[in-house]
C-alpha positions in Angstrom: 56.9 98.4 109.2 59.4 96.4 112.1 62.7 96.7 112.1 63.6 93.2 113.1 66.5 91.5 112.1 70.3 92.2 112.2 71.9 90.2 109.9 76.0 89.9 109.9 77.7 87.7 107.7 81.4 86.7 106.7 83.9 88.0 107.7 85.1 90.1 104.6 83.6 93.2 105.6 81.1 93.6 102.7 78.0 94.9 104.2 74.7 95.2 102.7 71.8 96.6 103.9 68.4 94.0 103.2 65.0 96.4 103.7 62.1 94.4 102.9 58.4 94.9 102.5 55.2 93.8 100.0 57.2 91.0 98.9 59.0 93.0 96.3 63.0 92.6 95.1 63.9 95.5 94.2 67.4 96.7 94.4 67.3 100.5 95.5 71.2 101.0 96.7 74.2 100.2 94.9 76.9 102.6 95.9 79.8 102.7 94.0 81.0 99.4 93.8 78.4 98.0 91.5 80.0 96.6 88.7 78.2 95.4 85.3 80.3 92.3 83.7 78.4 92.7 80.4 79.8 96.3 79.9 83.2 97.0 81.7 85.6 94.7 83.2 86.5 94.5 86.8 89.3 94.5 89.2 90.8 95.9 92.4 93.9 98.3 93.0 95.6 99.2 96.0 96.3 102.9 97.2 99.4 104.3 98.7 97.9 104.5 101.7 97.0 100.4 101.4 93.0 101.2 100.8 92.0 98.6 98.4 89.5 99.8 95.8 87.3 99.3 92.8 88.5 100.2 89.2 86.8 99.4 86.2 87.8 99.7 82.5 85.4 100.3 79.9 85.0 97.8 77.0 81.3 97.3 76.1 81.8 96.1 72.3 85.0 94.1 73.4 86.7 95.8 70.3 89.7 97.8 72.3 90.5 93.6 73.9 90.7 92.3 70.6 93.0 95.0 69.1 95.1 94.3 72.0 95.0 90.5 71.0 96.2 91.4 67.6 98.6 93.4 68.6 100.1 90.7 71.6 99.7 87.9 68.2 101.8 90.2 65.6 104.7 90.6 67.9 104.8 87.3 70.0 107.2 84.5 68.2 105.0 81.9 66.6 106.1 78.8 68.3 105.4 80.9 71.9 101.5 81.9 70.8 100.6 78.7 69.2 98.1 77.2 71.6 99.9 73.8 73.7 98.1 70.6 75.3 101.3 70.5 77.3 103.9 73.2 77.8 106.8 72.0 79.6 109.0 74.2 81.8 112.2 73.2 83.8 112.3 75.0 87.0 116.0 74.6 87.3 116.7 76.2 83.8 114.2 79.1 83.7 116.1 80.4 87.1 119.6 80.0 85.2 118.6 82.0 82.3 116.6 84.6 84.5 119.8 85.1 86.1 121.7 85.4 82.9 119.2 87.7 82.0 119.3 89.9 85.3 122.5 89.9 84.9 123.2 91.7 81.8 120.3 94.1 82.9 117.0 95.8 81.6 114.9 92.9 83.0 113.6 89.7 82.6 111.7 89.3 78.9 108.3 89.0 78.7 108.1 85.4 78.5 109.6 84.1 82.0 107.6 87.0 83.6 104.5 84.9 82.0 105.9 81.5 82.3 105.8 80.8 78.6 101.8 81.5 78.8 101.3 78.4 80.5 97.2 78.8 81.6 97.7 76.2 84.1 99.8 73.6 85.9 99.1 69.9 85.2 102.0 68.3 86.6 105.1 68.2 88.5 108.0 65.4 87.1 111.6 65.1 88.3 114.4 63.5 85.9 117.0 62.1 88.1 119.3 62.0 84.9 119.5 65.2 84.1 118.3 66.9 88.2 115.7 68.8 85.9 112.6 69.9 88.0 109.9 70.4 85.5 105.9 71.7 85.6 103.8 71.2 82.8 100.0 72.4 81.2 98.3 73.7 78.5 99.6 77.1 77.4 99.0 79.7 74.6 100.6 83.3 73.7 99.5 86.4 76.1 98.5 90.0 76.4 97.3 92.0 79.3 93.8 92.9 79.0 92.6 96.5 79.9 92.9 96.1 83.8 96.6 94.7 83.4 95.9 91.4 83.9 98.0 88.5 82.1 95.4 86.5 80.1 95.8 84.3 77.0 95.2 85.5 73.2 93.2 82.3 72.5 91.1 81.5 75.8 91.4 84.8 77.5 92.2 82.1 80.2 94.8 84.4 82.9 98.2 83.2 82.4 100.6 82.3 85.6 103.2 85.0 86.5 106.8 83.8 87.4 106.3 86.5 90.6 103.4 84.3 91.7 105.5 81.1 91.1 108.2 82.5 93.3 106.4 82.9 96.3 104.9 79.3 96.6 108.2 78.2 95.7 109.9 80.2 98.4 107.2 79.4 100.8 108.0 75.8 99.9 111.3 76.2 99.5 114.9 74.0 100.4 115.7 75.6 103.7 111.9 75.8 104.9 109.3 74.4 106.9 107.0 74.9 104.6 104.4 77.4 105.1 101.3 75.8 107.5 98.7 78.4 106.3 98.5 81.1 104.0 95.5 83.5 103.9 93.6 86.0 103.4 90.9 88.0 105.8 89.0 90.7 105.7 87.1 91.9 108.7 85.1 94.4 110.3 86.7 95.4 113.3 85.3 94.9 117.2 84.7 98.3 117.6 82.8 98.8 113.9 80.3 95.8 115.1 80.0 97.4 118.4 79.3 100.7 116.9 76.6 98.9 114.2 74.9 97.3 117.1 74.1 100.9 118.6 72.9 102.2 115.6 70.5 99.7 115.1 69.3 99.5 118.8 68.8 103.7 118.1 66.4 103.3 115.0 62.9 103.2 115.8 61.0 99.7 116.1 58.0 101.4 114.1 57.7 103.7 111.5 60.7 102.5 109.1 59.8 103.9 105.9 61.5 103.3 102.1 62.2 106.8 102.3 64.3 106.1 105.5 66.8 104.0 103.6 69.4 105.8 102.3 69.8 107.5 106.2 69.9 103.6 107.5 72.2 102.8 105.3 74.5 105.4 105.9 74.5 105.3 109.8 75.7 102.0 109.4 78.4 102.3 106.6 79.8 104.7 109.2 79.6 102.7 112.2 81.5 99.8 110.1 83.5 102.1 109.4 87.3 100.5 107.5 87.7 97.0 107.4 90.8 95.6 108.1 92.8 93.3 105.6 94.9 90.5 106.8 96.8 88.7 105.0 99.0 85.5 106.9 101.9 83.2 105.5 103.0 85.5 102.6 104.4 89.0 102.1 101.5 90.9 102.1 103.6 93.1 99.5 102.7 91.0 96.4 100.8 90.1 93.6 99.6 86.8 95.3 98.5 88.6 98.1 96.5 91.1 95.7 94.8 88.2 94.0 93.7 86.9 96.9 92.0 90.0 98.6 90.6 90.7 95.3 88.7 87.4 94.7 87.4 86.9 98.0 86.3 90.9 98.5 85.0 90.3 94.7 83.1 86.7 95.4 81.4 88.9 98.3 80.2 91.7 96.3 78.3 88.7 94.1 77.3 87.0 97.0 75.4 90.2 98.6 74.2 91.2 95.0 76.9 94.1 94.2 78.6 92.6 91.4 76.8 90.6 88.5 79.0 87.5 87.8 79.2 86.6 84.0 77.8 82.9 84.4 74.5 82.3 86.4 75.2 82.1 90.3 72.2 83.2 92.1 73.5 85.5 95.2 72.6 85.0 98.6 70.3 87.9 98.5 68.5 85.8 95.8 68.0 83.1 97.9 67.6 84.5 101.3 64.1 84.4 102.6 62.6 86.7 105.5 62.3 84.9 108.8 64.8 82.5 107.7 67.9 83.8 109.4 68.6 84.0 113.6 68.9 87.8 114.3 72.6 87.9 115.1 73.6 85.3 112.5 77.2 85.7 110.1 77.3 83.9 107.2 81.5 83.4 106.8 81.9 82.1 102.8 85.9 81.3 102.1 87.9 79.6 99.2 90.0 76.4 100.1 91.5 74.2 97.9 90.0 71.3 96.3 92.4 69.2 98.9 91.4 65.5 96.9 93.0 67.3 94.2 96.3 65.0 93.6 97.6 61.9 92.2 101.1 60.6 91.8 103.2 58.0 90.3 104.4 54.9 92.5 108.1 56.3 92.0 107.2 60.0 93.4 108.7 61.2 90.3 105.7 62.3 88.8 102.5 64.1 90.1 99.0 65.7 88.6 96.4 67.9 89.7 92.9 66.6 88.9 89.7 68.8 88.7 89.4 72.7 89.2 91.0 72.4 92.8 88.7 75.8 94.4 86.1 75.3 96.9 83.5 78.1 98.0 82.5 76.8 101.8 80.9 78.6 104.4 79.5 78.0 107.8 78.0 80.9 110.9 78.8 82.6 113.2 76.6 84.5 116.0 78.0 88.3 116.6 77.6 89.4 120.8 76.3 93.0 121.8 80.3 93.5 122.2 81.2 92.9 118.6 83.0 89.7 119.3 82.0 86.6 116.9 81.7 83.1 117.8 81.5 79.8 115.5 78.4 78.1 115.5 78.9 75.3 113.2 76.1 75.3 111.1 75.6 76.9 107.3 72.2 78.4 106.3 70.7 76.9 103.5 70.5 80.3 101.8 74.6 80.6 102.1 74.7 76.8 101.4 72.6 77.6 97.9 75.2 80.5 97.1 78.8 78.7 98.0 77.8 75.2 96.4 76.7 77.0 93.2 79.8 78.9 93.4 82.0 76.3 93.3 80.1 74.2 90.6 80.4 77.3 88.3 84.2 78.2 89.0 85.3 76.4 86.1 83.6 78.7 83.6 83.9 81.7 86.1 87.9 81.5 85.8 87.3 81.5 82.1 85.1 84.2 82.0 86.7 86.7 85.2 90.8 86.1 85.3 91.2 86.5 89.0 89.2 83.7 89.7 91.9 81.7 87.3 94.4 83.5 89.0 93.4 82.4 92.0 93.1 79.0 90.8 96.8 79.4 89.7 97.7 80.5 93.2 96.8 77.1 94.6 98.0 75.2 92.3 100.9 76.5 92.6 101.7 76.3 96.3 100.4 72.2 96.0 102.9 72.0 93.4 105.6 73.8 95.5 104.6 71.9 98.6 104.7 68.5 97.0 108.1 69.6 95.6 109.9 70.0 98.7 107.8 67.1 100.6 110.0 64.4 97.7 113.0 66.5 98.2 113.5 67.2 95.1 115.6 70.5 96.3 118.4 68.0 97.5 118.4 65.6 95.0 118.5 68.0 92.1 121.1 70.3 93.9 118.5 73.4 92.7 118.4 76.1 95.6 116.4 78.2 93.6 119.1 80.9 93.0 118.6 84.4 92.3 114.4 82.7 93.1 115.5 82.5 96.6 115.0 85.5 98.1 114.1 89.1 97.7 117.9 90.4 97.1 117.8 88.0 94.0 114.6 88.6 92.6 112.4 91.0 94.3 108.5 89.8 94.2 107.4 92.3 97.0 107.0 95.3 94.8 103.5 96.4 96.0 101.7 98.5 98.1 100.2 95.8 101.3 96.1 95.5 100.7 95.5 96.8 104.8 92.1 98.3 104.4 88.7 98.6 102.4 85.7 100.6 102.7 82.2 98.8 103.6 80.1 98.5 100.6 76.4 98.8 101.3 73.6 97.4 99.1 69.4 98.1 100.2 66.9 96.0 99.1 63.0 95.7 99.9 62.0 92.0 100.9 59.2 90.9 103.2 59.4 92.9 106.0 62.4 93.0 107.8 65.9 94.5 107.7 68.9 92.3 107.3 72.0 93.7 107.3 74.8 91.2 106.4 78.3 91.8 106.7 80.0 90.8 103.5 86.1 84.7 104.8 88.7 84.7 103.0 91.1 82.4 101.3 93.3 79.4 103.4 95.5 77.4 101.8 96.9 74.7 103.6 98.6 72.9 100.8 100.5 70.3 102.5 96.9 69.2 103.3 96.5 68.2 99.5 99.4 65.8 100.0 98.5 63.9 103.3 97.8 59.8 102.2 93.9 60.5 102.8 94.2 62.9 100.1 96.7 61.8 97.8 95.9 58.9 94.9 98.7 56.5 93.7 98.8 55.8 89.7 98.5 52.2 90.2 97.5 51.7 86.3 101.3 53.6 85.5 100.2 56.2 83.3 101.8 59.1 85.4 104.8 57.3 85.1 104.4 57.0 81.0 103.9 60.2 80.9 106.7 61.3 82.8 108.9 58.7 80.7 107.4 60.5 77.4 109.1 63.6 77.6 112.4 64.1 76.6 115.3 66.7 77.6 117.8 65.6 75.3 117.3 67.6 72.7 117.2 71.5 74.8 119.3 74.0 72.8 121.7 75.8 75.8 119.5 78.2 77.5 116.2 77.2 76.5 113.9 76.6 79.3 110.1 75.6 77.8 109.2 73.5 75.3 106.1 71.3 74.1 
């Protein structure tokens, strides 16, 4: 058998390992980050040392999540777990009584930290009466499931954090620029692709056997050696930051066939087809936002997201016998068959596997606080987010910094040759989402009607939601 093809693809660092022969498909290597969605739930955690890494919690008849559901529903108040079309939530107000609240100590209660269980943001309004800056979505009462995650009793839909909500808003925030991009990479290092190209010019151009596999396999896991995390326009000390590492190092395990997604997305292993791919080709695959994802009233009082708002896109890159990459501008249609699936099936992904919501929530989010501090709203209401505003008011950088993770390595027999890909990112550029190309005026006035709909008059002192 040849070994023909080097195959190097995104750059999140995931690699897998592609040996192909007699037509077959037959998954032979998983290592230890293969995760089945149909028996234990999934997520990431971050070391002490800043390694990110696999954990998994074991739930195969679901029964242990829905005692934790009846729990969360015996002790939550009634009106706060009864499922909402439209939540409502005054910025200005929730940061008065979190500072009441820090104030008299033993933290914030449950429901700021999860925003009310709101599930989503819908819309932004301002209500020059009363300076209120308010958010607004459907919403429902909340309980973590088994890997600490925030998700809702009803939809099991994850549920936005007030910690997340703090750093778009601070990224966005009075006495800002406003942030230009804020990511998330992971990437094999220079030397690691230099390293890989040696070990593959070293194995033998004959005589590659099934039985040779596991050695190939390793060789290069070692040569890859760490990947490097880097994350750009946010502390890297948070939760956002951790959602974002963990969906895109997550979205690569499914694309190179590690990690079963719950809803049918065919992998780019699935798709891929021998003699298909240019021998020093990399597949990058990143989430952006959905930037035609905004519509606002003629006023700028009111605004809404439309649609899911997460894109999957990809395009290649060619790796040099130095390890450097460079952009080719083209997308194979193997990697367009896995991105453009992916994005058609986020919807009931987020449902299904919360950090995909979460990450949802993340970009929504930052539109929102980006389209907040583009109509001033900050100045008009007098709101300077308080105790929001900076770390010595409420501290959001709490976590170990994602700066690592170990190459995962998949092998699998197809055709005849040996691909080895190299499992983007996530960019938001939310300012982007409200540029006039992007943004849709409510000529028919039903923003505005909406807006005008909701009332504040009636807010007992220190209440912050209501529906």
């Amino acid at each position: 058998m040849d070994l023909r093809l080097l195959k190097l693809f995104s750059a999140l660092s995931v690699a897998m390992v592609l040996l192909c022969g007699n037509n077959a498909f037959a998954q032979t290597t998983n290592n230890n980050n293969t995760t089945n969605i149909n028996n234990v739930a999934s997520g990431v955690y971050v070391d002490p040392q800043g390694v990110l890494k696999m954990r998994r919690a074991n739930d195969p008849t679901g029964q242990l999540m829905r005692q934790r559901v009846q729990q969360a529903t015996a002790v939550l108040a009634p009106e706060l777990n009864r499922p909402s079309k439209l939540r409502k939530i005054s910025l200005n107000r929730l940061e008065k009584a979190a500072a009441e609240a820090a104030a008299k100590g033993g933290g914030l209660p449950e429901e700021m930290k999860n925003l009310a269980g709101l599930t989503e943001i819908r819309y932004v309004f301002y209500y020059p009466e009363t300076k209120d800056i308010v958010i607004a979505g459907m919403a429902e009462g909340f309980v973590k499931d088994l890997n600490g995650v925030n998700v809702g009793t009803y939809t099991g839909k994850a549920t936005l954090q007030l910690e997340d909500l703090i750093v778009a808003l601070r990224a966005y925030g009075p006495y800002t620029k406003g942030a230009g991009h804020v990511s998330v990479s992971i990437d094999p290092t220079k030397e690691g692709l230099e390293r890989l190209n040696k070990v593959i010019a070293s194995i033998p151009q004959t005589s590659v056997r099934p039985g040779d596999t596991a050695t190939i396999v390793n060789a290069m896991k070692n040569a890859l050696g760490m990947q490097n995390v880097s994350v750009r326009g946010i502390s890297p000390n948070t939760h956002f930051a951790r959602v974002m590492v963990e969906a895109d190092y997550r979205m690569k395990l499914i694309g190179i066939g590690l990690e079963q997604p719950p809803v049918n997305i065919p992998s780019y292993v699935e798709k891929a087809r021998p003699g298909s791919i240019a021998a020093n080709a990399m597949q990058r695959w990143w989430f952006v936002p959905n930037y035609d994802c905004v519509m606002v009233s003629e006023d700028g009082l009111a605004m809404q997201l439309q649609g899911e708002g997460v894109q999957l896109v990809g395009e290649s890159e060619v790796v040099t016998n130095q390890g450097g990459r460079q952009r080719t501008n083209a997308q194979d249609r193997s990697s367009y068959i896995f991105t453009s699936t992916f994005t058609k099936k986020y919807p009931e992904l987020a449902e299904r596997e919360a950090v995909y919501g979460q990450l949802r929530d993340l970009i929504d989010m930052m539109i929102c606080a980006a389209y907040i501090q583009e109509q001033d709203y900050y100045q008009q209401s007098g709101f300077d987010l308080g105790i929001f505003a900076d770390e010595d008011g409420y501290p959001v950088e709490t976590g170990n910094a994602p700066q690592t993770v170990e190459t995962a390595v998949n092998a699998i027999w197809k055709g005849n040759r040996l691909l080895t890909p190299i499992g983007g990112g996530v960019d938001i550029q939310a300012k982007l989402a409200l540029t006039p190309d992007n943004v849709q005026t409510d000529e028919k006035g039903e923003l505005t009607e909406t807006q005008k709909g909701i009332s504040l008059n009636n807010l007992a002192p220190g209440q912050w939601w209501w529906d």
